[in-house]
Backbone as a printed PyTorch tensor [residue, N CA C, xyz], in Angstrom:
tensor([[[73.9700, 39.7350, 32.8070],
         [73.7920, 39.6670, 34.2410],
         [72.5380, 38.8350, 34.5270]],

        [[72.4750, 38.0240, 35.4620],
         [71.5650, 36.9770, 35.9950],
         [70.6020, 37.5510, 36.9270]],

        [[69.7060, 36.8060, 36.9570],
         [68.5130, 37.5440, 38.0150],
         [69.2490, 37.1600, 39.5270]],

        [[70.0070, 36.5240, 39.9740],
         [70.5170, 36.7270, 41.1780],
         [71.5290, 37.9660, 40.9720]],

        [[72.1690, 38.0210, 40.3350],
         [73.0790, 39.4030, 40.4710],
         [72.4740, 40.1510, 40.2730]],

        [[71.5020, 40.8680, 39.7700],
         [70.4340, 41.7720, 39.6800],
         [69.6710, 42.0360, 40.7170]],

        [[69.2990, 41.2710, 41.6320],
         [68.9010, 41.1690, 42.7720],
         [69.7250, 41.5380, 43.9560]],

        [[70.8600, 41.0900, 44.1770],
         [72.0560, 41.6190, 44.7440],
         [72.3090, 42.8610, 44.4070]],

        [[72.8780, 43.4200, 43.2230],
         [72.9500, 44.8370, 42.9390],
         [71.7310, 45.6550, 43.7090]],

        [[70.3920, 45.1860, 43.3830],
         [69.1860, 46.5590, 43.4630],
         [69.0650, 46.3250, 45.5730]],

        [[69.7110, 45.0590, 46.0510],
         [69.7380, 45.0690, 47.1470],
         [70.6330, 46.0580, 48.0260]],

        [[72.0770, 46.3970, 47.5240],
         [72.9660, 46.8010, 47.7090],
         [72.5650, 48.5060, 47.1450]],

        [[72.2220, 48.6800, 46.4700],
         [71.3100, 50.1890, 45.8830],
         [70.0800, 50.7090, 46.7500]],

        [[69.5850, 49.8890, 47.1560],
         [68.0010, 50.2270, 48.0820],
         [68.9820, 50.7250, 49.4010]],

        [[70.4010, 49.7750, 49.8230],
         [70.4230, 49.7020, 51.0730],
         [71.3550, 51.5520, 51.0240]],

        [[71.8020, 52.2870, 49.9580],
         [71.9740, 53.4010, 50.1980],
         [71.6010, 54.3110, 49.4880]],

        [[70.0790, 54.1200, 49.2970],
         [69.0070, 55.3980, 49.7880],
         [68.5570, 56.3700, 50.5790]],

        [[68.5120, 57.9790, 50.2660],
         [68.5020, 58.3870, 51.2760],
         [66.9080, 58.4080, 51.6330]],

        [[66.4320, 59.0500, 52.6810],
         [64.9350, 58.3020, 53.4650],
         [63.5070, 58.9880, 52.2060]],

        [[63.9890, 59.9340, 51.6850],
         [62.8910, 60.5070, 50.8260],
         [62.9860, 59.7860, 49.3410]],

        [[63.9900, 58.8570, 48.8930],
         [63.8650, 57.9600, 47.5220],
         [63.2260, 56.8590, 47.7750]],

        [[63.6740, 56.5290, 49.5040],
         [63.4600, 55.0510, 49.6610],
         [62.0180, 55.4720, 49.9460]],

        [[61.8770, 56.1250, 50.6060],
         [59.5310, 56.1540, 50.4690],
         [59.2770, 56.1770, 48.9930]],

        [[59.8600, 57.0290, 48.0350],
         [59.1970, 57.0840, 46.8010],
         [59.5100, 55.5260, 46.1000]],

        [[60.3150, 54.9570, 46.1860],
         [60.5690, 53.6250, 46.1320],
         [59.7280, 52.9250, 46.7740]],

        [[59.9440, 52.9480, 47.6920],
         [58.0110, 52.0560, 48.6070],
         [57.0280, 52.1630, 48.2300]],

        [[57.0370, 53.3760, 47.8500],
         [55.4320, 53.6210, 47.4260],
         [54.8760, 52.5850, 46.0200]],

        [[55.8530, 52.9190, 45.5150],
         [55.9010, 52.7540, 43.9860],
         [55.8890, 50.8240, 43.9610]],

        [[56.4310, 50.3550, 44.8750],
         [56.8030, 48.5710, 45.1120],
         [55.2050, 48.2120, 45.9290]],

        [[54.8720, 49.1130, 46.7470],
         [53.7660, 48.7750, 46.8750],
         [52.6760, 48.8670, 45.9450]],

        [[52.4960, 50.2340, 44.9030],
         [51.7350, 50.1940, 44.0150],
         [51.4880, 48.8680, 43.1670]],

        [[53.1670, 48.4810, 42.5970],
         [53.1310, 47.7360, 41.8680],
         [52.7310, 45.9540, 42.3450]],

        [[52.8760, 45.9000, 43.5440],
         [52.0460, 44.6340, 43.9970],
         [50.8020, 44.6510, 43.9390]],

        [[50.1270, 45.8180, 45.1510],
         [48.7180, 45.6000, 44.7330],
         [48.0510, 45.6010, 43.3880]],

        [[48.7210, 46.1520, 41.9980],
         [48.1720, 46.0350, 40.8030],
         [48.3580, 44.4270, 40.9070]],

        [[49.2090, 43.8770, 40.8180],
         [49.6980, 42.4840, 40.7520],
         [48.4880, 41.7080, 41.2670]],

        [[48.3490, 41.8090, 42.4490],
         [47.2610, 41.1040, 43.1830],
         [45.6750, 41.3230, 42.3360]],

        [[45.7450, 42.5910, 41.9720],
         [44.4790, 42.6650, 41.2920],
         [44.2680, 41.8650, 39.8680]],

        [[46.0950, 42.1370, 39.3590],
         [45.6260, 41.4610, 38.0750],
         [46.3430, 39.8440, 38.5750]],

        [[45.4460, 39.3860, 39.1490],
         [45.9360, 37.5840, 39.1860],
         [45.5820, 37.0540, 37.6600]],

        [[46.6190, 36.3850, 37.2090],
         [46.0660, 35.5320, 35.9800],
         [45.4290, 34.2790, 36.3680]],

        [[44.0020, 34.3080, 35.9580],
         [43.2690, 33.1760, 36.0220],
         [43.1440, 31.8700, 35.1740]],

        [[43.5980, 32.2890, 34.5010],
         [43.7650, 31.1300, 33.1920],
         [44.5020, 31.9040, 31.8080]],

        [[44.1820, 31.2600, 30.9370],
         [44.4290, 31.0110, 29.4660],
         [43.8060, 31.1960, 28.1560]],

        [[43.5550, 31.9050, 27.5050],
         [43.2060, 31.7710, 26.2810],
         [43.6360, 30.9800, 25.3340]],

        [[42.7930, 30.3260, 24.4580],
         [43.2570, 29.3910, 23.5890],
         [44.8680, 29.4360, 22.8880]],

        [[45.0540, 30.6250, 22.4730],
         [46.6050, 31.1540, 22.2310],
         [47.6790, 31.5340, 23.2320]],

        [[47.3810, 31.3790, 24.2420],
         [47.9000, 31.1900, 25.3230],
         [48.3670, 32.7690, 26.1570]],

        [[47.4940, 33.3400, 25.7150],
         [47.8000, 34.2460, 26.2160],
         [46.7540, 35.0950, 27.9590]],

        [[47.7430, 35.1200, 28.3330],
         [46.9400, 34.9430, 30.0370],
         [45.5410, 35.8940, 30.0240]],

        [[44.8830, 35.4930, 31.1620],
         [43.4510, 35.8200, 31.1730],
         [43.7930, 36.6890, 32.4550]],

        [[43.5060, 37.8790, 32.9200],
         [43.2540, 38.6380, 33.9660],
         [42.2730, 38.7420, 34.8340]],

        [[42.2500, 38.7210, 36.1570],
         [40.9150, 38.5870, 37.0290],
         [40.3000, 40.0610, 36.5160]],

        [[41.3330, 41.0250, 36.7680],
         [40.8140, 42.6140, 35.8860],
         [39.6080, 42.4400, 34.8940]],

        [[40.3950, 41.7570, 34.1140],
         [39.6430, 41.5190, 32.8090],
         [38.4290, 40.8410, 33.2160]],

        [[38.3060, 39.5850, 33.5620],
         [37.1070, 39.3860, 34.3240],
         [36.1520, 39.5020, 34.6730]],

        [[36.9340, 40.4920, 35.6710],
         [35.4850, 41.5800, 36.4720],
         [34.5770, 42.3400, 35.4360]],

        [[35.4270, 42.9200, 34.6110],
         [34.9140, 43.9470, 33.5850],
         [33.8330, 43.3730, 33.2570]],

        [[34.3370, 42.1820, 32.3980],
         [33.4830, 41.6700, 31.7740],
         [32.3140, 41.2760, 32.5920]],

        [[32.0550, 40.7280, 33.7850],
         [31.2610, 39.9870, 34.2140],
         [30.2450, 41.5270, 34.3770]],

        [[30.5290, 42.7060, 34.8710],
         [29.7700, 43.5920, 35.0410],
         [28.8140, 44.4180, 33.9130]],

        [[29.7890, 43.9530, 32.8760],
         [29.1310, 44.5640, 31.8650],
         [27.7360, 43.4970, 31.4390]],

        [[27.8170, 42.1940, 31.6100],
         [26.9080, 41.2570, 31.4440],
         [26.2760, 41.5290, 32.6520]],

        [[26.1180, 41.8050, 33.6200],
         [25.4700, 42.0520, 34.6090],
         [24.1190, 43.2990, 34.7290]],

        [[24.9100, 44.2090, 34.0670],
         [24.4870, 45.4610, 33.0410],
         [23.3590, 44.9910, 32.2340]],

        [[24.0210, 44.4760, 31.6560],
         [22.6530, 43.9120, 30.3850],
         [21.5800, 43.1990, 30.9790]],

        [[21.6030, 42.0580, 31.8930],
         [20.7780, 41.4160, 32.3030],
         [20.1460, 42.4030, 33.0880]],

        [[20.7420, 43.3790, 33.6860],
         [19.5610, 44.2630, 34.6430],
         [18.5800, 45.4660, 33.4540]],

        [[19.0120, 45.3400, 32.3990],
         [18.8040, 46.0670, 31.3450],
         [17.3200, 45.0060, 30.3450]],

        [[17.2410, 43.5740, 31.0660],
         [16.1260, 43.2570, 30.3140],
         [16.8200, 42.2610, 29.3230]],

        [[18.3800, 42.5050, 28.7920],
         [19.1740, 42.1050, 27.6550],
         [19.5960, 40.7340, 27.6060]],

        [[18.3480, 39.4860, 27.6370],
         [18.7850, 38.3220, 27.9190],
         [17.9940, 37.1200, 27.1720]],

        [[18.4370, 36.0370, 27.7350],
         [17.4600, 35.1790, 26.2710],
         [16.9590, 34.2040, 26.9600]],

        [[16.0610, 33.6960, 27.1950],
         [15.3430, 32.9020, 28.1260],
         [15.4940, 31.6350, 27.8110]],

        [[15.4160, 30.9390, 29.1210],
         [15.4380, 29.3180, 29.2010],
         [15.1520, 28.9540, 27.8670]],

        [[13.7060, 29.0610, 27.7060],
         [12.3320, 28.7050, 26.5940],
         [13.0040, 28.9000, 25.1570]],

        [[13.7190, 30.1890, 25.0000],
         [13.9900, 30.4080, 23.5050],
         [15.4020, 30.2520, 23.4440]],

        [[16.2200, 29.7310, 24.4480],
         [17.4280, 29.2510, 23.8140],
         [17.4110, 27.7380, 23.8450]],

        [[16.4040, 27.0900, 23.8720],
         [15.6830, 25.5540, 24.0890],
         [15.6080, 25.9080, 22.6880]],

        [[14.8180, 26.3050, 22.1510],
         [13.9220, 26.4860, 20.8580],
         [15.5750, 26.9610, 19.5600]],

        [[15.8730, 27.6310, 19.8320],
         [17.2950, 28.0380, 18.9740],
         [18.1740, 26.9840, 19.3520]],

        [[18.6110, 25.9180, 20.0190],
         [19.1740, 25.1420, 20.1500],
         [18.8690, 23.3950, 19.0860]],

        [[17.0410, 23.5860, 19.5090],
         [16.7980, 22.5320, 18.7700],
         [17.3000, 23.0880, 17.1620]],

        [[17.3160, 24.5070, 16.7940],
         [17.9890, 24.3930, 15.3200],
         [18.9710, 24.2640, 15.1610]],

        [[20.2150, 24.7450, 16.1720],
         [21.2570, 24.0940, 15.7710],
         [21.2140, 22.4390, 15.3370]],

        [[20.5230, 22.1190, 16.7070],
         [20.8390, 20.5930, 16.4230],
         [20.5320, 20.0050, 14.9750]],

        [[19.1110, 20.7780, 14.3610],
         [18.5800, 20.2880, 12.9970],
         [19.7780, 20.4170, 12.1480]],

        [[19.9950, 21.5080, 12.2140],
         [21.4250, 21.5200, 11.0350],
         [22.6900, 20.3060, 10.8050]],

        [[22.7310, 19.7890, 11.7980],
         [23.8460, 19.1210, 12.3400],
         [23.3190, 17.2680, 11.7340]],

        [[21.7680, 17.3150, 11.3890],
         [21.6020, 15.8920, 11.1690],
         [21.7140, 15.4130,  9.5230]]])
């Protein structure tokens, strides 16, 4: 079965619901969008596997965390650790 006949069927199924499935059905179509909306895929990982705004956020807060925590590396000494990469490299 094809995603248009599938679509047709669950159209023809919604339309004889009685009023207490079709709210629990709403509810549940609405749940599942707003997760949707939350998890927008923003991009890509190298393997191609999608990146989540969810995921994202997490992350960005937890680095946010740290930096209010003191947990960071300054202009000055990632200047200074950089010039060693570069040494290695000549």
């Amino acid at each position: 079965m094809n995603q248009v006949q599938v679509r047709f069927e669950v159209h023809q199924m919604v339309d004889r619901l009685d009023e207490h499935l079709l709210a629990a059905v709403h509810s549940m179509l609405a749940t599942y969008e707003q997760k949707q909306e939350e998890d927008t895929i923003i991009g890509y990982d190298i393997k191609g596997t999608p990146l989540l705004a969810s995921q994202l956020r997490a992350e960005l807060l937890r680095e946010i965390e740290l930096v209010e925590q003191g947990n960071f590396m300054s202009i000055e000494a990632l200047e200074k650790e950089s010039e060693q990469w570069l040494k290695s490299t000549k």
